[in-house]
C-alpha positions in Angstrom: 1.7 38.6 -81.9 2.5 41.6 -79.6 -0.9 40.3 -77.3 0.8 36.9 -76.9 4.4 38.1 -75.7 2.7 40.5 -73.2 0.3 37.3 -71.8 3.3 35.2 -71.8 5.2 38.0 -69.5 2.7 38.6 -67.2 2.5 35.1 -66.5 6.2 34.8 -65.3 6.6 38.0 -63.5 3.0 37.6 -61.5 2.4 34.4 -58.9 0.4 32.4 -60.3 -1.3 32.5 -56.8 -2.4 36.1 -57.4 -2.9 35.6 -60.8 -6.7 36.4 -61.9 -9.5 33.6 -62.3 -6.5 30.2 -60.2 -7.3 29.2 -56.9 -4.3 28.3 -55.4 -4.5 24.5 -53.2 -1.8 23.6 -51.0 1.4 21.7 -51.6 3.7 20.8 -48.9 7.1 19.4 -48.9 9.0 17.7 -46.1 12.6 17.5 -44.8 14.0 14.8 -43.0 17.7 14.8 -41.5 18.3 12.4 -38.4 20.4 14.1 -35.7 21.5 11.0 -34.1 23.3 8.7 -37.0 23.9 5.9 -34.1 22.6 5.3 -31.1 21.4 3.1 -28.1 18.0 0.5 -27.3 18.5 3.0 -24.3 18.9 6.3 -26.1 16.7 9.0 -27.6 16.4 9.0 -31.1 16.8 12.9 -32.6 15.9 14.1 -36.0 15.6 17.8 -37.8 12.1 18.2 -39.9 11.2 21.2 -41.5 7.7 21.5 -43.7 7.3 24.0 -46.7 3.9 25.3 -48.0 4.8 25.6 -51.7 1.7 27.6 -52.7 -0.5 29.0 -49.8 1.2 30.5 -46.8 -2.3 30.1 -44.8 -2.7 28.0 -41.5 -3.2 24.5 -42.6 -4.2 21.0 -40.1 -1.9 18.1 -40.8 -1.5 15.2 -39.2 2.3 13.9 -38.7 3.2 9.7 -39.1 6.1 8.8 -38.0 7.7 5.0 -38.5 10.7 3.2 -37.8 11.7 0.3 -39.6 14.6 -2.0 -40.3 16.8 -2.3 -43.8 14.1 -4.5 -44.5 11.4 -2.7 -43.7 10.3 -4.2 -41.4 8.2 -2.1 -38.8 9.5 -1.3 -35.1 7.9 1.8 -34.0 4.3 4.0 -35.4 3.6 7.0 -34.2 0.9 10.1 -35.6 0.9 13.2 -34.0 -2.0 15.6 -35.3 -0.2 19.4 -35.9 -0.4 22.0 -38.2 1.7 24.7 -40.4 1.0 28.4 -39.7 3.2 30.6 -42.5 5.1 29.1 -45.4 7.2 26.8 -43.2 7.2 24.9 -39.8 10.7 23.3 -38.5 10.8 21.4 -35.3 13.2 18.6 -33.6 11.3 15.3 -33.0 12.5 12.6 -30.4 12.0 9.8 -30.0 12.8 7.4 -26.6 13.9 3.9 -28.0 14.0 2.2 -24.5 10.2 1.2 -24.7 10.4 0.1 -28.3 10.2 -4.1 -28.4 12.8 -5.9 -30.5 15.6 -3.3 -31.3 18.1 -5.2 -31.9 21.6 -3.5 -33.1 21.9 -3.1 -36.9 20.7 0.0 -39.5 17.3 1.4 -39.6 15.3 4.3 -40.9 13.2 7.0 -39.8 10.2 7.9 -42.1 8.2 11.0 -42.0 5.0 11.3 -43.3 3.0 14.3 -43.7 -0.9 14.2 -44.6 -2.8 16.8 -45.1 -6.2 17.7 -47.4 -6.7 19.6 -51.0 -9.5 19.9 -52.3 -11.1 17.2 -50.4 -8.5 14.8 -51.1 -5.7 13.4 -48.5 -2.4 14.1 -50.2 0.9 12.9 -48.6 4.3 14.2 -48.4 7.4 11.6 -47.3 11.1 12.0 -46.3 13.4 9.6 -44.5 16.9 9.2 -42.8 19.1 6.0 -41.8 20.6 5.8 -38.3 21.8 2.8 -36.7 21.8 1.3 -33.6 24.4 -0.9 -31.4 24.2 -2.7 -28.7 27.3 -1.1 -25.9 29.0 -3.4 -23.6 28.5 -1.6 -20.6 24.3 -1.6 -20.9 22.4 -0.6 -17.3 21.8 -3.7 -16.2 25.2 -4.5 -16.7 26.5 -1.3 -15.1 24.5 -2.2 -12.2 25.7 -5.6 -11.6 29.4 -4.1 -11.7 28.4 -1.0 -9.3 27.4 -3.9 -7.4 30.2 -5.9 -7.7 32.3 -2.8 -7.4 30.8 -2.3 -4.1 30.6 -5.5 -2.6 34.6 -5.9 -3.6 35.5 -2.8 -2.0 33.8 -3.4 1.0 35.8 -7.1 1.4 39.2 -4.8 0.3 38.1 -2.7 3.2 37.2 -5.2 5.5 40.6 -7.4 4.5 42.9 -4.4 5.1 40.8 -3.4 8.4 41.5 -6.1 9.4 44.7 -7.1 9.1 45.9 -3.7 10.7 43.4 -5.0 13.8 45.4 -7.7 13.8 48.6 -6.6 13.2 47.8 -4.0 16.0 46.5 -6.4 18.1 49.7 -8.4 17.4 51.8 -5.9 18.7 49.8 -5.0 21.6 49.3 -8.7 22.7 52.1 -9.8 24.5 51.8 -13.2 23.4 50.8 -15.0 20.0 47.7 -16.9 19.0 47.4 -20.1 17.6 46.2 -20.4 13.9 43.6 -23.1 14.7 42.6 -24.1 18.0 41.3 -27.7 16.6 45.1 -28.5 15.3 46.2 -27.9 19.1 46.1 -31.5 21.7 42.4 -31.5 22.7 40.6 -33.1 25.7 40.0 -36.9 25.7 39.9 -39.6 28.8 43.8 -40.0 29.2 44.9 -36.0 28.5 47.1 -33.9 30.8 45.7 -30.7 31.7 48.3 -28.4 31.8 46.5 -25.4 32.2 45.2 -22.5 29.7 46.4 -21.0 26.7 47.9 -17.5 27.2 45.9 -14.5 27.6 42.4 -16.6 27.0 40.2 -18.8 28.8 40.5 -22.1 26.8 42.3 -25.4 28.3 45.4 -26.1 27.1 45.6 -30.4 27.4 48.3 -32.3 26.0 48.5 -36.2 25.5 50.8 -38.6 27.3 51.7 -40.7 24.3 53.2 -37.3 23.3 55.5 -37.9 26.2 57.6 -40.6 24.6 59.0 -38.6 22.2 60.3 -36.8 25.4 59.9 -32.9 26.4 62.9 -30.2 26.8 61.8 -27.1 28.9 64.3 -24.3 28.5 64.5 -21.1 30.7 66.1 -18.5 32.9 66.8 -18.9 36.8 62.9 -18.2 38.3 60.9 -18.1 35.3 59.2 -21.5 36.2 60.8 -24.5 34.3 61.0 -27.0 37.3 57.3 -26.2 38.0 56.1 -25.8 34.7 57.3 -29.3 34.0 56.3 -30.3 37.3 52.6 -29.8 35.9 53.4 -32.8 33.3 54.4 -34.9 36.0 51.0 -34.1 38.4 49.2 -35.5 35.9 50.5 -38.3 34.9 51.1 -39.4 38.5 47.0 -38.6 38.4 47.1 -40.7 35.7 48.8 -43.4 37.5 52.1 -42.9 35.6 54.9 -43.7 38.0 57.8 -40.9 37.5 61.5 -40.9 38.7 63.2 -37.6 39.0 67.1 -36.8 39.3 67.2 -33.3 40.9 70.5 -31.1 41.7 68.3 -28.7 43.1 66.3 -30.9 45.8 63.3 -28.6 44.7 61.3 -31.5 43.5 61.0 -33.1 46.8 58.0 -30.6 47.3 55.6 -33.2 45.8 55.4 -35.1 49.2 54.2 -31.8 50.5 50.4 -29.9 49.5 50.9 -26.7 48.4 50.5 -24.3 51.0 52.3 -21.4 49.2 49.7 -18.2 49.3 50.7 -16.6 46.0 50.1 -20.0 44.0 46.9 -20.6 46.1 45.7 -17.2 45.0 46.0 -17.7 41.7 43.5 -21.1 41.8 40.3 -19.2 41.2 41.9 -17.8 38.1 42.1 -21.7 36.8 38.9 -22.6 38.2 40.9 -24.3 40.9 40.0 -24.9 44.7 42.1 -24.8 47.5 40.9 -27.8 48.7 42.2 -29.5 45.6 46.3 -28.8 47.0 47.5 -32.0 47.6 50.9 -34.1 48.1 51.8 -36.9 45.7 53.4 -40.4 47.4 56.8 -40.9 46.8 60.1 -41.5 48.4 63.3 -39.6 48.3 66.8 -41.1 47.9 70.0 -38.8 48.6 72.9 -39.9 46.2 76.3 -39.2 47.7 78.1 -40.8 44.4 78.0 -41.0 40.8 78.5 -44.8 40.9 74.8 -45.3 41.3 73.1 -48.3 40.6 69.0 -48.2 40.7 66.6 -50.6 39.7 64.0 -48.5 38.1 61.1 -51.3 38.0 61.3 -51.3 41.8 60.3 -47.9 41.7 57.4 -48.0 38.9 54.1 -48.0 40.9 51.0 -46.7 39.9 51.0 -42.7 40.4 54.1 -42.7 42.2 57.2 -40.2 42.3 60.7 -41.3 43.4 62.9 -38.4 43.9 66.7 -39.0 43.9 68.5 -35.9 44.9 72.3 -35.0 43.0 72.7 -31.8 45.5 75.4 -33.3 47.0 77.5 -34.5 43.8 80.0 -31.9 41.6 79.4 -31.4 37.7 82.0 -33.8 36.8 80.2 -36.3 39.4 76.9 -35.6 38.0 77.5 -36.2 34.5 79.2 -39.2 35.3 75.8 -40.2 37.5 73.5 -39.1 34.3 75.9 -41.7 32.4 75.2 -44.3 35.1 71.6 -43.8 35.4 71.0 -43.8 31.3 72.8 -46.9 31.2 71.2 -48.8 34.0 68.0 -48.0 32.0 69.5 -50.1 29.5 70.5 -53.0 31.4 66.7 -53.7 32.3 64.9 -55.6 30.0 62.0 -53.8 28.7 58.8 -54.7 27.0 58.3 -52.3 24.1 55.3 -50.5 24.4 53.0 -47.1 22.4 52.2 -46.3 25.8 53.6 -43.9 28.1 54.6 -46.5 30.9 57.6 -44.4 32.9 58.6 -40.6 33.3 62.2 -39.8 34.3 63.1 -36.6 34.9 66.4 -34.8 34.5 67.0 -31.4 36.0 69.5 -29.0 35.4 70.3 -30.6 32.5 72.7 -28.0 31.1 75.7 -29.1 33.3 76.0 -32.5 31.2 77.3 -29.9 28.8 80.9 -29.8 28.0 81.5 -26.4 29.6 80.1 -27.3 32.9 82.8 -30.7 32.8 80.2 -32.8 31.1 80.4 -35.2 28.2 79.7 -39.2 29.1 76.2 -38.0 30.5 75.4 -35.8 27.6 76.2 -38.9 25.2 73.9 -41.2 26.8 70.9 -38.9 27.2 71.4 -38.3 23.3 71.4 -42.2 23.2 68.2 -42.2 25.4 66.0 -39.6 23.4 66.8 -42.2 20.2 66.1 -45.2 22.1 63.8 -44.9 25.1 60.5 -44.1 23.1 59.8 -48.2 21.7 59.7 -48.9 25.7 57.1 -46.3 26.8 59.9 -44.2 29.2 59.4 -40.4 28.5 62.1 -37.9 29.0 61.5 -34.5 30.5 64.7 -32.3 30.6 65.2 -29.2 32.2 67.7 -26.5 31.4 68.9 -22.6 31.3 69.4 -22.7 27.4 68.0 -25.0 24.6 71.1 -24.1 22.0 73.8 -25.5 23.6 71.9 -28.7 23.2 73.3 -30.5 19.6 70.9 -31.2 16.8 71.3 -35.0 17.8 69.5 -34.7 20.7 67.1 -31.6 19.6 66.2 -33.6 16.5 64.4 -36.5 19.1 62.7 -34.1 21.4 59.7 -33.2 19.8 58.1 -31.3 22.6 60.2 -28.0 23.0 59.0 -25.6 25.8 61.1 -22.0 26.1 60.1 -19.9 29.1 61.2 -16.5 29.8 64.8 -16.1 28.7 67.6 -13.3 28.3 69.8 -15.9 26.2 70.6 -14.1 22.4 71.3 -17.0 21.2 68.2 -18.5 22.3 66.2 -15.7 21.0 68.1 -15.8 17.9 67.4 -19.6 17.5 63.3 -19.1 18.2 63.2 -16.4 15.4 65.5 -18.1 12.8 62.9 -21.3 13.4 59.3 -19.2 13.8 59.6 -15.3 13.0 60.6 -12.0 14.8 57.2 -11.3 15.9 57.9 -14.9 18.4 61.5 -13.9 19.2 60.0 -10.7 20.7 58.0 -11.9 22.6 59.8 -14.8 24.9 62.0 -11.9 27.0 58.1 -10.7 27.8 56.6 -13.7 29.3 55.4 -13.6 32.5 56.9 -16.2 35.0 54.5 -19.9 34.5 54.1 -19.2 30.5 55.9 -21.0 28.2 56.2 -21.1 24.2 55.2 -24.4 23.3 56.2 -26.1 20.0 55.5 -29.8 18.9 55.7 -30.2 14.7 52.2 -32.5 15.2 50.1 -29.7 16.4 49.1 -25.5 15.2 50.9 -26.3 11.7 54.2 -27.0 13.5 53.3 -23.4 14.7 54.4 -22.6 18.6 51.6 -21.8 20.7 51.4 -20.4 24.1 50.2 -22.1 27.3 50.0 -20.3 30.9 50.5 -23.7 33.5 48.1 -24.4 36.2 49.5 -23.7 39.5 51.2 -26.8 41.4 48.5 -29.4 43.5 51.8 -30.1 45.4 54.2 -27.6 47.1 56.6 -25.8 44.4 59.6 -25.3 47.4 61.7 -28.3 48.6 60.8 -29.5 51.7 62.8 -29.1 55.0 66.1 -30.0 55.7 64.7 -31.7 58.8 61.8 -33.5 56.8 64.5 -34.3 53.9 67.0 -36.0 56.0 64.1 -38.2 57.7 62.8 -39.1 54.5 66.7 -40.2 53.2 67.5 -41.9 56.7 63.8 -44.0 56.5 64.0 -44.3 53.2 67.9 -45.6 53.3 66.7 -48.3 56.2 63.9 -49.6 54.9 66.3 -50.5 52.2 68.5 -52.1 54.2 65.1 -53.8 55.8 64.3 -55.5 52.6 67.4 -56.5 51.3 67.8 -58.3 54.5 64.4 -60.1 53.9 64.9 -60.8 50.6 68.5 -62.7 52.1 66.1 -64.4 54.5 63.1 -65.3 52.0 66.6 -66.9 49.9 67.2 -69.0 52.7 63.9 -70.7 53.1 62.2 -68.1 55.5 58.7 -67.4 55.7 58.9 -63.3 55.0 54.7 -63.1 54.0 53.8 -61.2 57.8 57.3 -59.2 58.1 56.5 -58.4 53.9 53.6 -57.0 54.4 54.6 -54.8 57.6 57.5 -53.4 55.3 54.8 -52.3 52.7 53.0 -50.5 55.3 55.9 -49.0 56.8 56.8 -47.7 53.2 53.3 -46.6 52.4 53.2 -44.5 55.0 56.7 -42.9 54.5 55.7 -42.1 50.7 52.5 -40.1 52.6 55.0 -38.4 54.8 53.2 -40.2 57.8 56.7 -40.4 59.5 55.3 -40.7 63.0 53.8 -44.2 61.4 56.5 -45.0 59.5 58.8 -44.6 62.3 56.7 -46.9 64.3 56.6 -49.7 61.8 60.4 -49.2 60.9 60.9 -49.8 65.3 59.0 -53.0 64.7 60.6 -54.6 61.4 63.9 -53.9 63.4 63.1 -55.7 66.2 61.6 -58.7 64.1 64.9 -59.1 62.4 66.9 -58.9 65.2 65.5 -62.3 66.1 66.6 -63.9 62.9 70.0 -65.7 62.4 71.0 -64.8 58.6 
């Protein structure tokens, strides 16, 4: 009994790997613990295993298997990786890059270790396994690429917006006048437009069409800064056109369209319009002097093809003048007119502004109101010059569609232009030079004004001579005498076809200033009628 207990002792306190007559085998044991419990397709997979050699502590060959499979087990990834254990134990971290394994899709998985190694000549296996579980982020590579992308592409169309508005805006307030928005939505070029001349500050044509003209123009501005002549350019070309034009001038300054322009300063500036000098010209026409408001004219007498009657007011007061205005609207009126969409007649009224009360107007400033309504249905286009554009009421404003404001010093003017279009407008009309006006009609630019620089004048922008304006009135006055008298005689049965004829010369050539000719022919048609009895 004593032999057994001592046997039994020695067993537990020796190893049983030193005990006498065992030979000890390997037996290894694996831990598995994975480091990264969720994770990307993109990541690196992480886990902590550690071996233990149970029994011998010698160097021993294994061969590692790792496999990833789903919560169903079904494979994803295989992997072996031939090591080995020197001592007791061996503890590494094994990764694993996910991004190349096919079909890992988000949801729970396992890792499974595997270690193999051999005892007495048989393979023995040791197993552990851990859970981790992968998800699918929003923000994958591919997706943060396309928004880097996006990022940058918006960023550089942010930049490029805010450049440049601040080029514009600084180009704005350097310019000293405005664009237009669209050059397509301003008058363009076809076989019956005006040319008028450029639009400011660029080298583009600036046209305008004559039916526009029947809803009549008003062209506003201070003493000098070119409203006569800037209108004037409307009138050149219609007359080219062969649109006849009658003008009522205070200031006598229209009768310079009998004349070529010889003036040195406006022939200078041709080249700049792709003008020649050789294009100056004078425009036929005949000029009347109107000592009295009681006047009387018969307005289809003077509506030939490309011709300009000029009637000159110098000589009547402002009371006088209004009262002639009146006269002259309502002669219009009288006639009996075909209605027409074409521009047939251009009258011209200068100076308008003393038709206003202030200046002793009122009858005259009533029936121009009544001839911006009416005088459109018979093809007769208004063009009215004046100092200021506000005094004008809203009933005549409302039927001029064709507003032009030259350089002007008026506040209330200026007021008026940035109430209607904006501050950065207003500004800008006390810097115009002298020949650009702000141009506004609601059927072009948006209803937008726009700026146009006129053409300089084909005909001379100074009135002509006292001299040369007193033989056209006296030539011009006889030769109306002339026919009347042969219109008596053609009443009374007389054969007027020869002494007709001579008359039209003689008139030709005082409407080309010819008045050596004109003189000659007028001596002759005197003569003739002296022998008549009427």
């Amino acid at each position: 009994m004593p032999v057994l207990i001592a046997i039994g002792l020695l067993l537990i306190l020796c190893p049983i790997t030193h005990c006498q007559g065992l030979n000890p085998e390997p037996l290894l044991n694996i831990n598995l613990n994975t480091l990264s419990k969720e994770t990307t397709p993109q990541g690196i997979l992480k886990a902590h295993i550690s071996i233990l050699n149970v029994y011998d502590p010698k160097d021993i060959n294994i061969t590692m298997i790792y496999h990833i499979k789903t919560a169903n087990n079904e494979p994803r990834y295989n992997e072996t990786e031939p090591t080995n254990i020197k001592g007791p134990t061996k503890s590494y971290i094994k990764e694993i890059s996910l991004e190349n394994i096919t079909n890992l899709t988000a949801g729970n998985y396992y890792l499974l270790a595997i270690v193999q190694y051999e005892s007495n000549n048989i393979t023995k296996t040791a197993r552990a396994s851990s859970t981790f579980r992968v998800h699918i982020p929003f923000w994958t590579p591919e997706k943060t690429k396309i928004a880097i992308g996006i990022i940058a592409v918006l960023s550089l169309l942010i930049t490029t917006y805010y450049t440049y508005r601040w080029y514009k805006k600084r180009k704005l307030e350097k310019a000293r006048y405005l664009f237009p928005m669209n050059y397509k939505k301003l008058p363009h070029k076809d076989d019956r437009s005006l040319w008028l001349g450029k639009i400011a500050e660029t080298d583009i044509k600036a046209w305008y069409s004559p039916e526009d003209m029947t809803t009549h123009i008003l062209t506003a501005g201070a003493t000098g800064t070119g409203k006569s002549v800037s209108s004037s350019i409307f009138v050149e070309e219609a007359l080219k056109k062969g649109i006849p034009a009658v003008v009522f001038d205070p200031t006598v300054q229209w009768t310079g369209f009998v004349r070529a322009c010889k003036d040195p300063n406006l022939l200078g500036k041709y080249r700049e319009f792709n003008m020649k000098k050789e294009e100056a010209r004078p425009f036929r026409g005949l000029i009347y002097d109107v000592e009295t408001p009681d006047i009387k004219i018969q307005f289809k007498k003077y509506m030939n093809p490309g011709e300009i009657t000029v009637f000159c007011l110098a000589k009547l007061k402002p009371g006088e003048y209004d009262k002639a205005v009146e006269n002259i609207v309502n002669t219009i009126f009288h006639e009996k007119w075909e209605e027409s969409t074409d521009l047939k007649l251009i009258v011209v009224f200068d100076e308008v502004h003393r038709l206003l009360e202030k200046y002793g107007g009122k009858g005259g400033y009533i029936a121009l109101e009544k001839a911006c309504r009416e005088f459109r249905k018979w093809g007769i286009g208004l063009i009215m010059c004046s100092q200021v554009s506000t005094d004008f009421k809203e009933a005549v404003q409302g039927n001029i569609l064709t507003e032009i404001q030259l350089n002007t010093k008026s506040m209330e003017d200026i007021r008026k232009i940035e109430q209607k279009y904006g501050k950065d407008f207003a500004r800008r009309i006390s810097r115009e030079a002298v020949g650009v006006g702000m141009v506004q009609n609601p059927k072009y630019n948006d209803g937008k004004p726009w700026f146009i620089q006129f053409r300089p004048t084909l005909h001379s922008p100074h009135k002509i001579t006292e001299e040369e304006l007193e033989q056209y009135k006296s030539f011009a006055t006889t030769l109306d005498k002339i026919e009347n008298k042969i219109q008596k005689a053609k009443k009374h049965g007389t054969d007027t076809f020869d002494i007709e004829l001579e008359l039209k010369l003689a008139k030709n050539k005082l409407k080309e200033g010819r008045f050596k000719m004109a003189e000659i022919y007028i001596s002759s048609l005197k003569d003739r009628l002296r022998t008549w009895k009427i």
